[in-house]
N, C-alpha and C positions, 0 to 999 in steps of 0.2 A: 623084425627090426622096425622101430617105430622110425615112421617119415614125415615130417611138417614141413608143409610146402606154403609160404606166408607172399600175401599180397597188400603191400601198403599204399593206399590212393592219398589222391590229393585231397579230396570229398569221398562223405558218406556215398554220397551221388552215383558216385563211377561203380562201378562191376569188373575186376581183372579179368582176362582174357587170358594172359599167358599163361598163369597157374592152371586155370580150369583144364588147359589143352598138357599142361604136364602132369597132371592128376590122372585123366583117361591115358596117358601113355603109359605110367606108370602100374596102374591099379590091376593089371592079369599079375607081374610079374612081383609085384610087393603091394597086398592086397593092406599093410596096415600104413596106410599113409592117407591122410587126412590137410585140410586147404584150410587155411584162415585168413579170413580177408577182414581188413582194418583201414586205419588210414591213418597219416603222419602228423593228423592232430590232438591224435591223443598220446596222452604223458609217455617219454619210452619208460619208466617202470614200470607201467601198468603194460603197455605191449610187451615188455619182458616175461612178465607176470602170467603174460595172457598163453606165451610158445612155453615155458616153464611147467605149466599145468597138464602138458602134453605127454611131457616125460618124451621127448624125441631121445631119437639114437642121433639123427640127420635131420637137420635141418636147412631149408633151401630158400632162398630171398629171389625175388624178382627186382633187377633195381634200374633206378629209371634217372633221371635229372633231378626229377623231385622230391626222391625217397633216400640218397646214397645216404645224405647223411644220418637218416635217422637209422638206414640200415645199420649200420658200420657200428654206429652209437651202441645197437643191442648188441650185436654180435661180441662186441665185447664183456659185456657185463656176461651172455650166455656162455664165454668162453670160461669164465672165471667160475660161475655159476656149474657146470657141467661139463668138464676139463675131458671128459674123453666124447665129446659130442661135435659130430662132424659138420664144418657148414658151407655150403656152396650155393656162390653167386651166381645169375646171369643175368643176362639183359644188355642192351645196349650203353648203360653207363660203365657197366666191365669189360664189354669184350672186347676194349680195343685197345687197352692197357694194364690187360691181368698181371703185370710184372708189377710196375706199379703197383695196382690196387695191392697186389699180396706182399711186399715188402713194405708198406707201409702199416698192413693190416697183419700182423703173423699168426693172428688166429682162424685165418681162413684158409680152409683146406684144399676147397677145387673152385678155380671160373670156368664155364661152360663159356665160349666164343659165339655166339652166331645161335642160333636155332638148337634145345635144346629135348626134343622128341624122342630123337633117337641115343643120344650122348646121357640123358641123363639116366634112363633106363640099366646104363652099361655102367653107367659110374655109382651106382647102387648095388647094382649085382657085384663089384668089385670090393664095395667097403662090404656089403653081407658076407662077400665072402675071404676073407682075408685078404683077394690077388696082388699081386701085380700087376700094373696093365700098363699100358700106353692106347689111349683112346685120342685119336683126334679128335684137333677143338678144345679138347679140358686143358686146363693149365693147373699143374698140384706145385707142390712143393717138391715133388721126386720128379716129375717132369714139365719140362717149360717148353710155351708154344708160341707161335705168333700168329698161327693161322685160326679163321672161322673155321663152322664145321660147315662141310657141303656134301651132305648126306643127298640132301635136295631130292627129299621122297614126294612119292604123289599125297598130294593134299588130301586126297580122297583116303586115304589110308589112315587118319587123326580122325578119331570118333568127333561126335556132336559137341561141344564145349559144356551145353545146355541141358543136356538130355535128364540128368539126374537132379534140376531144379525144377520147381514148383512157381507158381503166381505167385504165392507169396513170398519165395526167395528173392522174387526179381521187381516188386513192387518198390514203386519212386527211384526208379534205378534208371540211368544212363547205361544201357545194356551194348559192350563192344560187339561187333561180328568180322568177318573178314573174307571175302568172296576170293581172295589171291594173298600171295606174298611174291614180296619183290618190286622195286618200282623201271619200267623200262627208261628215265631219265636218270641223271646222277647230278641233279643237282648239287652245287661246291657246298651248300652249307647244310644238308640232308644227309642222314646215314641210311634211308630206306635203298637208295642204289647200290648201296654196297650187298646187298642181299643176296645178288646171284640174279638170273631169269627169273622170269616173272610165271606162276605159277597158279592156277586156276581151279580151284571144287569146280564138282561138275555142276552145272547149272540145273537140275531137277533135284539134284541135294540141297544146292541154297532154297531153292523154292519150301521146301518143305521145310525144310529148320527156321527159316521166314517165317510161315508160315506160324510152323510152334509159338513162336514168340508174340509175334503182333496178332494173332487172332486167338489161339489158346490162351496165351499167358499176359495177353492185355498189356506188353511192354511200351511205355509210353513215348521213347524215344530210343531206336535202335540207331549207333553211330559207325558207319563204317570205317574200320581202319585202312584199307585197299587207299595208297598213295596218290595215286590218279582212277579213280573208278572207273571213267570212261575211256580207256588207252585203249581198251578190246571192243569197239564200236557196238560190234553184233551181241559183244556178251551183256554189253551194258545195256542196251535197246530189249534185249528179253529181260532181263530183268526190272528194270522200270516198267516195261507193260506188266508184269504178274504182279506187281507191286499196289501198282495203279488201278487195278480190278481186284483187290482184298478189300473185304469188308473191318474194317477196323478203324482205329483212332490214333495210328502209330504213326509218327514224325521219323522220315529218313533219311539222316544228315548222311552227305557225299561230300570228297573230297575231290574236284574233277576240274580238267582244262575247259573251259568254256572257247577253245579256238579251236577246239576241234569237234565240237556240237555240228551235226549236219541235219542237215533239211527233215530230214524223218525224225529224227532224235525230237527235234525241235516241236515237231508237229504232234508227236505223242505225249509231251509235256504238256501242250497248250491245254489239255484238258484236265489235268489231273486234277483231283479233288485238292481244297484249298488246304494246307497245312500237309500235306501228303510228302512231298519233297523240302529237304532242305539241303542247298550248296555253298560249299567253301571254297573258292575261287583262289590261288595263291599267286596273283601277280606279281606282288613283290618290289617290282619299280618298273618306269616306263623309259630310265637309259638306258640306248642301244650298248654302250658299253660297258655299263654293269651288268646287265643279261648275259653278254659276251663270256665275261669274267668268270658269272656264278653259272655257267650252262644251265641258261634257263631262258630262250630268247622264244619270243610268242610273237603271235600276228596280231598286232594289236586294233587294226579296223578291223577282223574279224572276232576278236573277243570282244570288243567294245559294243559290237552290232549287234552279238548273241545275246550279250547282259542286256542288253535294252530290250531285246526281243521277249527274253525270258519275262522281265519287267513288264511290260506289258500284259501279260496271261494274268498277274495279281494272286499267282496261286502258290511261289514258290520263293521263301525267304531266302535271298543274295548273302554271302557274307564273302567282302571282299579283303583280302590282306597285304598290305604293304610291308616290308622291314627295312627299319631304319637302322645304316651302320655298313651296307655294302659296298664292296670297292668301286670305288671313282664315283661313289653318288656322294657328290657334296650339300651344303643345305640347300643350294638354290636348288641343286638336283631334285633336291628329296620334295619340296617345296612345289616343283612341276609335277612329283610323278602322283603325290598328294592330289593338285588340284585335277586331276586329268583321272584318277580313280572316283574322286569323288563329284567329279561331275557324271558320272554312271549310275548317281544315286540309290545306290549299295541299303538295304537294309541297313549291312550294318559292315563298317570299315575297322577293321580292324590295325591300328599300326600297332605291328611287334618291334624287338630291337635284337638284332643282330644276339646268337649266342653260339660262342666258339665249342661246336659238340665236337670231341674227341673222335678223334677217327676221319672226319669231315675233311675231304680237300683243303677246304679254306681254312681250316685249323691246324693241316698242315704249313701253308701257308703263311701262318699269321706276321711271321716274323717282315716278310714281302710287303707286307702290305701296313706295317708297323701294328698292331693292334694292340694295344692292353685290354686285360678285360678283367673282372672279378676272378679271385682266386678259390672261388665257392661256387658249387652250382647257384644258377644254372649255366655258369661261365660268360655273364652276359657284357658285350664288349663297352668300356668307357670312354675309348678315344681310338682312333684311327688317323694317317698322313688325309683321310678323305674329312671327317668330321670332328672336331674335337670335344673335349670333355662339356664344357659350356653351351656348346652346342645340341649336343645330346639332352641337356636338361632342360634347356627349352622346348624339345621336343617331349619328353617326360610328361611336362606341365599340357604340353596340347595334348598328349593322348589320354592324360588323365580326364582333361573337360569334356571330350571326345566322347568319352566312356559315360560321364555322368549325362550329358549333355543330348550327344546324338543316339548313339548304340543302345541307349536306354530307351528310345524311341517314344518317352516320354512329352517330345517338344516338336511331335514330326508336322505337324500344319504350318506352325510357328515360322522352323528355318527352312522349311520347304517356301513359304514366303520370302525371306528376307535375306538368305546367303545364292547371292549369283556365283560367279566362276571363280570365286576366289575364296572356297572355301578354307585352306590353308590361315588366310587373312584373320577371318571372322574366328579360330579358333585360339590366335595365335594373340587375338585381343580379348578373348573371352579368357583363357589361361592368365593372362595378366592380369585382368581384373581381381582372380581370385589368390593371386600370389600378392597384390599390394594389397587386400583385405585380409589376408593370414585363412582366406577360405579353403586352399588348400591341402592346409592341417588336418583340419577337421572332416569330420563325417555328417551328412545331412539328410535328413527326413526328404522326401518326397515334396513333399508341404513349404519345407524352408527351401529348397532347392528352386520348388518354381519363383519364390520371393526373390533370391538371388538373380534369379535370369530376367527377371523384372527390372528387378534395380539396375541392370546391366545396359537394356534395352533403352532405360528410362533415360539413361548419363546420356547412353552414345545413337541413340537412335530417335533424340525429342522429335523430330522433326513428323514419324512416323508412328509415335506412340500412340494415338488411339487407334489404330490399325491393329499394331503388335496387341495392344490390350486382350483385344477381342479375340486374337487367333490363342493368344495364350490363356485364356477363358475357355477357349475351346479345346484343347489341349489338356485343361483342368479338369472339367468336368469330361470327358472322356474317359478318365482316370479315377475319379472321385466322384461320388454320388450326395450330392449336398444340396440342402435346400437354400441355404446363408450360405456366402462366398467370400473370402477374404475383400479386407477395404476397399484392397489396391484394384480390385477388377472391377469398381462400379458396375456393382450387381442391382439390375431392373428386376424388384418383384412384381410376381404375376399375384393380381392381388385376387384376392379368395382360391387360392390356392388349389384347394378342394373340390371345391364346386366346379371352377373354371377344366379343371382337367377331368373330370367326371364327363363334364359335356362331351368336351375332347374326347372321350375313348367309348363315347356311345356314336360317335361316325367314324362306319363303315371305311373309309379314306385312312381313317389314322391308322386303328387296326391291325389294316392290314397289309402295314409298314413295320408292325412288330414280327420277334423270331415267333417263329413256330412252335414253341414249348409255351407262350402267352397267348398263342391264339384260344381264342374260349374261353380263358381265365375270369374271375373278377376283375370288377375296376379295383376293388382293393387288392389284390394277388399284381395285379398288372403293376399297380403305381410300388409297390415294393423293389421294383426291378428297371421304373423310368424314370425319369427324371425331364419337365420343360423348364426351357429356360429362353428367355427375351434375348435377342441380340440389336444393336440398334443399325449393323448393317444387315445387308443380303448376305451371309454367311458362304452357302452355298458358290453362290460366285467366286467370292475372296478365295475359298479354297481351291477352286478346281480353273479358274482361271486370274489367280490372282489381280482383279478387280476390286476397286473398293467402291460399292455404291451403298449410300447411307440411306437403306428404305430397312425398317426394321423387319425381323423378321423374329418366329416362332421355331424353335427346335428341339425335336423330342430325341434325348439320351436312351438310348435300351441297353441295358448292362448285362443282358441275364447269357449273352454266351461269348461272353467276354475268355473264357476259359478253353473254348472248343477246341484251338488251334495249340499248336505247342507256343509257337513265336509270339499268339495276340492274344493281350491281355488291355484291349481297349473296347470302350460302347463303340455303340453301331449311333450314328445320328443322324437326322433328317430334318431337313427345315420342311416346316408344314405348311406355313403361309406367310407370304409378307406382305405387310402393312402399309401402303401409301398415309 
C-alpha cells in the first residue's frame, strides 16, 4: 500500500518536522511510504501533480494555519483525480474541529486529533486491512470524536527525525528539533497547553542528534520548537553548556521566559560564542490585567533585569514580542506596554496581532470579549469591545515601518541616537509619513529606503540633521561598500585614494584592527574588503556615548565577516584618528 505523507511550509527555508517523525513511526509496519516536502507557494496543480506521480493508495497532510487552505484546495482535485484514494488530516489546524473540517470537506476520510505516532500507524493497518476499528483520537466518517489522542508515550521511543538525511538534504535549511512536547503554561491564546504534561528526550540523545546536525551536517540554524525551553532549569543549563562547547557555526534559536533565568543560567551564557544562541522572549503586554486574562502573568523587573543583563554579554540576539488585540489592552495600553518593551532594546521587537486559533480559550471566548476576526486563516482579529477596526490599522502601518525600519537593523546607530522613551511615538510618525507619501504601497530597495528615512529626519528632525547625516552615513556604509556615496550624505573624499590608504595599511596600528582572515593579506586583497571614509565628527563618541563633538575623524569599514554570525550582516568599523 503505497503511503504519501506531504509537508507544505511557508518557505523553501523551513524543514517539516512532524512528517519526518510520522515517516519513522510508520516505516517498520508499511515500509512503502514515502514524505514530500514543498511549500504553499507553488502553483496547487503542480503540487497536485507532484502527490499524483506517486500513485498513493493514502495520502496524509500535515496542516497548520498556513497551509489548510492550499491543503483542502488539493485534496480535492486528488479526490476527483483518484476516487478510491484515502486522505488523512492532522495537525493542530484539524484537531479541534474534525466535525467541521469533515462535513465541510467530504472527501476526507480520517483527522488524527493531537499527536499522531501512534494513531497513525493503527489507522493504516486498518485501511491495508479492510477492519473496522474504532481508534482513539481519529475522527472518520464511521466514527466521530471529540477527544485528542493521549497515547503520551516516552519521547524516547520516536526514532531521530534526521537520521536518514544527509548535508545536503539539510543545506540552507531552517532545521526544526524538539527537546520536549507539551507546554507547562496554558496560555488563552496558545494551543501548545492543550498538549498534555510536558514530556522530555533524554538529554545524551539530544546531545547527539545536536550534535549530528550542527557539527556533521553543518546546519546553519537549528530552531527549537520546545514552547518555553527553559521551564526545566537543570535540563536547559545542560544543554546550553554542550551546546556552547561544540565546535561549529550553528545559530540556536529558543523560545524561553527570560523571568525565570537564574544566576547560573545567566553566567553560563555570558560567555557563549557570539551568534551561538538566539532568544524569543514572548511577553506579550505589560497590563497586569491582560496577563491576568490570557494566563500569562510574568515578573516584570525580573524579566526586564535579565534582558538587559543578557544585553549586555553582546553575544546573543533578543527577540522580543508583543501582540496587539488582547483583552482589556486598549491603544493607550498597547501604546505603554510598546514603549516599556522597547525600552529593553530588543534586537529585534516583534508586534504580532492577535489570532483566534481554534481550540484556544480565548477563541472560546471570543464571543465575551466581542471579537471579530477574519473568516480565513490565519483567523487574525479585526476589532475587539478593547481595540477597534481603525485602530488596529494604525497599528498595521507602525509594525510595518517597524519591520522595515528597526528589525531590519539596518538604521541601528541612527535610532539608537534619536528615539528616547517614546519609541511608540517615533514610529507612529514614521508610519504616517509613509502613508501620506503612498510609501506604504510599495516595495523598496535598501538604497531607496535609507533616502526615505532621510527625508523623514530632514522634515521633522532639521534642528539635528547634520548629526542624523552622519550617523546614517554610518549606518550606510556599514551595509554597503562604496567609494561615491549618495548626495544627500555629503561625502568627504579622501583624496588619492589609493596612495593614502596603502600608507594606511602599511602601519602596523591599522592592521591589526582588521579580522583575521585579512591579516597577512595584500594591500590590494585587503582594500577589496575595506572601505575609509572622512567623517567631520568624532564618530566613535556620537555612537557609544551619544556626544556630538565636531573634530573629524578617520574610519576604516572591514566588511569581510560581515557573514559570520546568523543575525550580522554588518562591517566591523573603527575610527583610526581624529583630526584637530
Amino acid at each position: 500500500m503505497r503511503v504519501v505523507l506531504v509537508d507544505l511550509s511557508a518557505k523553501y527555508i523551513h524543514s517539516g518536522l512532524a512528517v519526518k517523525y510520522l515517516y519513522h513511526a510508520c516505516l517498520d509496519s508499511h515500509p512503502d511510504i514515502c514524505v514530500i516536502e514543498e511549500t504553499i507557494n507553488r502553483p496547487i496543480e503542480k503540487l497536485v501533480e507532484i502527490i499524483y506521480r506517486e500513485n498513493p493508495q493514502v495520502v496524509g497532510f500535515s496542516c497548520y494555519i498556513w497551509n489548510i487552505e492550499t491543503v483542502l484546495n488539493i485534496t480535492k482535485s486528488l479526490a476527483k483525480l483518484l476516487p478510491d484514494l484515502k486522505i488523512i488530516l492532522g495537525g493542530p489546524e484539524v484537531s479541534y474541529t474534525p466535525k467541521d473540517i469533515m462535513q465541510a470537506n467530504r472527501e476526507i476520510d480520517y483527522i488524527i486529533c493531537g499527536e499522531g505516532e501512534i494513531a497513525l500507524p493503527k489507522v493504516l493497518s486498518a485501511i491495508k486491512d479492510k477492519a473496522s476499528w474504532n481508534i482513539k483520537g481519529v475522527y472518520s466518517k464511521e466514527y466521530e470524536t471529540n477527544e485528542l489522542t493521549d497515547y503520551y508515550f516516552d519521547l524516547n521511543d520516536i526514532p531521530y527525525p534526521y537520521k536518514s538525511l544527509g548535508k545536503e538534504d539539510l543545506a540552507n535549511k531552517i532545521v526544526y528539533y524538539e527537546c520536549s512536547r507539551g507546554c507547562p503554561y496554558r496560555c488563552a491564546y496558545c494551543l501548545s497547553g492543550l498538549a498534555g504534561k510536558v514530556r522530555f528526550l533524554d538529554k545524551e540523545r539530544v546531545k547527539n542528534e545536536l550534535f549530528d546536525l550542527a557539527v556533521k551536517k553543518g546546519v546553519k540554524q537549528i530552531k527549537f520548537v520546545d514552547r518555553t525551553f527553559n521551564h526545566n532549569k537543570e535540563y536547559a543549563y545542560e544543554i546550553f553548556s554542550y551546546l556552547k562547547g561544540l565546535e561549529c557555526e550553528t545559530n540556536f534559536h529558543f523560545e524561553v521566559r527570560a523571568d525565570i533565568f537564574d544566576d547560573k543560567t545567566l553566567a553560563l551564557l555570558s560567555d557563549a560564542p557570539k551568534g551561538r544562541f538566539q532568544f524569543e522572549i514572548g511577553i506579550q503586554s505589560t497590563n497586569k490585567t491582560t496577563l491576568k486574562a490570557i494566563n500569562r502573568p510574568h515578573n516584570w523587573d525580573k524579566l526586564s533585569k535579565n534582558v538587559k543583563e543578557v544585553k549586555s554579554y553582546n553575544n546573543i540576539h533578543q527577540h522580543l514580542d508583543l501582540i496587539a488585540g488582547l483583552p482589556y489592552e486598549n491603544l493607550e495600553s498597547f501604546k505603554n506596554s510598546f514603549n516599556a518593551v522597547f525600552s529593553l532594546e530588543p534586537d529585534m521587537l516583534q508586534l504580532g496581532f492577535l489570532k483566534l486559533l481554534k481550540g484556544s480559550s480565548i477563541w472560546q471566548d471570543r464571543e465575551n470579549y466581542e471579537y471579530i476576526s477574519t473568516s480565513y486563516t490565519p483567523y487574525e482579529v479585526l476589532g475587539s469591545r478593547f481595540l477597534d477596526y481603525d485602530e488596529l490599522i494604525k497599528l498595521k502601518a507602525i509594525e510595518h515601518v517597524l519591520e522595515l525600519v528597526y528589525n531590519s537593523n539596518h538604521f541601528k546607530n541612527t535610532l539608537n541616537y534619536i528615539i528616547g522613551s517614546n519609541g511608540f511615538q517615533f514610529f507612529e510618525a514614521l508610519s504616517q509619513f509613509f502613508i501620506e507619501r503612498d510609501l506604504d504601497k510599495r516595495n523598496h530597495s535598501l538604497h531607496n529606503l535609507f533616502k526615505i528615512v532621510y527625508d523623514f529626519f530632514d522634515i521633522n528632525y532639521q534642528s539635528q540633521i547634520e548629526i542624523i547625516r552622519e550617523l546614517l552615513k554610518l549606518d550606510y556604509l556599514s551595509h554597503f561598500m562604496h567609494r561615491t556615496l549618495p548626495d544627500y550624505f555629503k561625502h568627504i573624499p579622501i583624496e588619492n585614494y589609493r596612495q593614502t590608504t596603502d600608507l594606511l595599511l602599511r602601519d602596523e596600528k591599522v592592521t591589526s584592527l582588521l579580522a583575521e582572515k585579512l591579516q597577512n593579506k595584500s594591500e590590494r586583497e585587503i582594500l577589496k574588503q575595506t572601505h575609509f571614509e572622512h567623517f567631520p565628527l568624532d564618530i566613535n563618541l556620537l555612537v557609544e556615548k551619544k556626544e556630538a563633538c565636531f573634530i573629524p575623524s578617520l574610519v576604516l569599514f572591514d566588511y569581510s565577516e560581515r557573514d559570520k554570525n546568523f543575525f550580522s550582516n554588518k562591517a566591523v568599523f573603527h575610527t583610526l584618528k581624529n583630526e584637530k
